[in-house]
N, C-alpha and C positions, 0 to 999 in steps of 0.2 A: 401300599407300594407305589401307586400312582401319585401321591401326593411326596414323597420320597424323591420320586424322580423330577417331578417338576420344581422343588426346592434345589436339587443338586444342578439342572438347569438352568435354573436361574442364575445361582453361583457363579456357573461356568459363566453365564452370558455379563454376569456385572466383572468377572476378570477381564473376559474377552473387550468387553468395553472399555475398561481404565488401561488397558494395553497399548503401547504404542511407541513411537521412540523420543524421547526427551534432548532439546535443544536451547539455548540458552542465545537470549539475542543480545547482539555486543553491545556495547557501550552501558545500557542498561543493567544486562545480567540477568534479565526476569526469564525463567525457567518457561519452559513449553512444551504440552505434551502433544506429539502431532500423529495422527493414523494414515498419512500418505505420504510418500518420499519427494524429494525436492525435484526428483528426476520427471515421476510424476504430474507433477504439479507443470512443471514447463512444457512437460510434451501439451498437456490440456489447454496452457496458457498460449504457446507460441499458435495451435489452431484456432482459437479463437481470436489471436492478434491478424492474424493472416488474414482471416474471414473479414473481419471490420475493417481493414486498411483497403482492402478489395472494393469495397463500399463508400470508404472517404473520399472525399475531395482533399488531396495532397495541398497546401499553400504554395501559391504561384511567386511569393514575395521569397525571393533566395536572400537575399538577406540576413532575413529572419528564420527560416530554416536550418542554415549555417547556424546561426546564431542560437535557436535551440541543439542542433547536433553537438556543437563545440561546446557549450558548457556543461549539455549531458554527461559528453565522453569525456571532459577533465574531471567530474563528481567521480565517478565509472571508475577511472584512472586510480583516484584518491581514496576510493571505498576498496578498492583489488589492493592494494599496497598495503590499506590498514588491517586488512582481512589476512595479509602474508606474513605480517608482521605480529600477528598477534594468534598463532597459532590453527587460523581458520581458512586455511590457502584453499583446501579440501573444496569447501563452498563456493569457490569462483566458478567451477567447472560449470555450474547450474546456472549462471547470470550470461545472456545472450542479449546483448545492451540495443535496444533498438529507441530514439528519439526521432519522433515525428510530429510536424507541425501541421495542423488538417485547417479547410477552410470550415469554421464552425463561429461564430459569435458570441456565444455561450463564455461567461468566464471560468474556465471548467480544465483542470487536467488529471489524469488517469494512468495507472501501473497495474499492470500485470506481472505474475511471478516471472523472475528471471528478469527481471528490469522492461519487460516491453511495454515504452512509455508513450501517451501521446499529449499531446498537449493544442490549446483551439486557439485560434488567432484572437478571440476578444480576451483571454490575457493579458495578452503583450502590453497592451495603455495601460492594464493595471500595473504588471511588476516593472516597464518603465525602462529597466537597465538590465545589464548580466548577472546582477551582483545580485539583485533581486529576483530574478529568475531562478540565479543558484539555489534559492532558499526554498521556491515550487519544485524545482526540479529535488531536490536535497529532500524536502517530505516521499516528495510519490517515491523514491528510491531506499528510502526509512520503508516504505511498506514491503518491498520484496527484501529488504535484506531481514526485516524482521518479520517475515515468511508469514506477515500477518492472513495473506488469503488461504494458505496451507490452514494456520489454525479457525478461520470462519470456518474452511471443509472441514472440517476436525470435530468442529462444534455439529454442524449437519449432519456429521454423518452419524456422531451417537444421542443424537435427538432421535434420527429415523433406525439406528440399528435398537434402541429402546424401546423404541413402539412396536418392532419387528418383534422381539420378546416377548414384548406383555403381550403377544397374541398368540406368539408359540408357544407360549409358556402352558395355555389352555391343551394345549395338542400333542405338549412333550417332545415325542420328536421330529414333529417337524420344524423346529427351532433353527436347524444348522440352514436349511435352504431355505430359510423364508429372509435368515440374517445375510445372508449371502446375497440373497435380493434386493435387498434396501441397500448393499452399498453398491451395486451392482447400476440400481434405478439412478443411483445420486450421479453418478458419473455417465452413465450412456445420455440422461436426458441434458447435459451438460450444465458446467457450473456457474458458466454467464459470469464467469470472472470480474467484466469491466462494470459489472454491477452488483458487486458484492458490498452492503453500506456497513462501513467498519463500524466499529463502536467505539465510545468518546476516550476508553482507554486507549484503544490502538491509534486513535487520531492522534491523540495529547503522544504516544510514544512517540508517531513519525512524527511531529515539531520536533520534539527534543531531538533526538537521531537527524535530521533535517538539516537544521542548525549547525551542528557540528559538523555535519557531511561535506557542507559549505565552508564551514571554515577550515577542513583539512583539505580544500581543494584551492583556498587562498580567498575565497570571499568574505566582506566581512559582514558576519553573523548581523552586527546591529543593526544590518537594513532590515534587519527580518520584521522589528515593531514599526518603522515605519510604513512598510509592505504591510501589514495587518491594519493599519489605521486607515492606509488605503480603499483595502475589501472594506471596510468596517462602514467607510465614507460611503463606498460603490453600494451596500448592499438598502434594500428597499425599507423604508418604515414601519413594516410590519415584520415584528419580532417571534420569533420561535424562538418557546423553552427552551432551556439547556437541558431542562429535563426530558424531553420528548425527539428532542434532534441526534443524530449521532455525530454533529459535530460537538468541538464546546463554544461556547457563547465566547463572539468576540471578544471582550472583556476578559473573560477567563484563559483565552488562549495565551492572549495580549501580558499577562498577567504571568502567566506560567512563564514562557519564551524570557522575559526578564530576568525570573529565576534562574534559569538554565543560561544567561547569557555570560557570565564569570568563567564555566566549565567549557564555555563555548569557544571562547578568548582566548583560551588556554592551547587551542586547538591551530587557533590563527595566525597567534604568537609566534607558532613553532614553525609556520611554513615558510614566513621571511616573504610572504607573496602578496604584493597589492591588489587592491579591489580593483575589478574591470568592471567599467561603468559606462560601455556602447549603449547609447542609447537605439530602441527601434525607429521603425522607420514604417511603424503602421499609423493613423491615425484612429481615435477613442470611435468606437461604434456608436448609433445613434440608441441601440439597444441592447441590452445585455439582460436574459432570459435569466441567469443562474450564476451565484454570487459567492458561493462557497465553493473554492478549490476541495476537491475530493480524489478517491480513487478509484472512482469506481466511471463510467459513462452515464451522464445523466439522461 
């Protein structure tokens, strides 16, 4: 009878695990099954955004603050319209668009769910202009619209509601609160959002989504490969795998982005809007710690 019950709990527990609601990220269309809501997800994101701004050093250069605000909120503008337009208006409610430019050196920018983006002044010399900007700003905004850190939680939490199982599993029933625990643990100890390291699928999505983000908001995409030859220049002689990295190997990124840049164009075509190409007004740091834009805080 015991061994009865512990098969019928297990049952439950691998239902209860493949259980969740399925989401479908635009442009792409690749299916997603997620175990926390969007709602969720931002209340966790905007505390943790609050917390680390509390902490930064805000950039003194207005300028260039303006200058990240404004191209943020035209992407913002032009990702809410596509969203309206294409039957996914519902989804707006959850984006709380924040662009902020922090005094950091680092060549590094970062998203949180709901759009809460920041971005380090030793970028700026690398992407040069707005247009190229669009293209950093256009990835980290690929990550929340494609609720990639919703599915990292997603993935954590039935890695740990899994283990919670195969222990309950020994004990029958104590299976319901010990799984209750583990999702319970994953969220109180917090999810460290700006350091969640995506994985080279979700990177290679937000390029694609990126690109076009930029081009629906009037930029034109094809700075986007000169913008990567840049990093590519910026980054140091010592190579990491594409196998071992969660980004992809500049080359391969470089590579992809080409591909995707016909569908891109298609995007640019339609807005009838020329490229803004303000240059900044910071000058190249003597050092630069960290060479891969990411999404996460390094």
């Amino acid at each position: 009878m015991k061994h009865v019950k512990s098969i019928l709990l297990a049952l439950v527990a691998l239902i209860l695990v493949s259980c969740g609601t399925t989401k479908t990220v635009p442009i792409t269309g690749r299916k997603q099954n997620l175990v926390v809501s969007d709602g969720e997800m931002l209340s966790l994101a905007t505390q943790q955004y609050t917390d680390y701004m509390k902490t930064a050093k805000p950039s003194t250069n207005q300028a260039n603050t303006a200058m990240v605000k404004r191209v943020g909120q035209r992407l913002a503008t032009a990702v809410e319209t596509y969203l309206r337009n294409n039957g996914m208006a519902e989804d707006i409610q959850y984006y709380k668009w924040q662009f902020n430019l922090v005094q950091d050196q680092n060549v590094n920018a970062w998203c949180m769910p709901g759009g809460l983006i920041c971005v380090f002044e030793g970028l700026l010399p690398v992407t040069q202009d707005e247009a190229s900007l669009a293209i950093v700003l256009g990835h980290e905004i690929a990550h929340a619209v494609a609720r990639h850190s919703a599915e990292q939680y997603s993935t954590q939490y039935r890695q740990q509601y899994g283990l919670s199982i195969g222990s309950a599993v020994a004990g029958v029933l104590g299976a319901s609160s010990t799984a209750v625990s583990a999702g319970q643990t994953i969220l109180s100890s917090g999810l460290q959002l700006q350091n969640l390291h995506y994985s080279r699928k979700h990177e290679s999505e937000a390029d694609h989504l990126g690109i076009i983000f930029a081009a629906m908001a009037g930029y034109d995409p094809q700075v986007a490969v000169s913008f990567w030859q840049r990093m590519a220049a910026a980054s140091s002689n010592k190579k990491t795998s594409e196998f071992l990295s969660s980004h992809p190997s500049d080359e391969t990124r470089i590579k992809q982005i080409q591909g995707w840049m016909p569908e891109a164009l298609k995007y640019y075509q339609s807005t009838g809007t020329a490229t803004t190409n303000s240059k900044t007004t910071t000058t190249t740091p003597k050092t630069t710690k960290t060479i891969k834009i990411s999404s996460k805080k390094k």
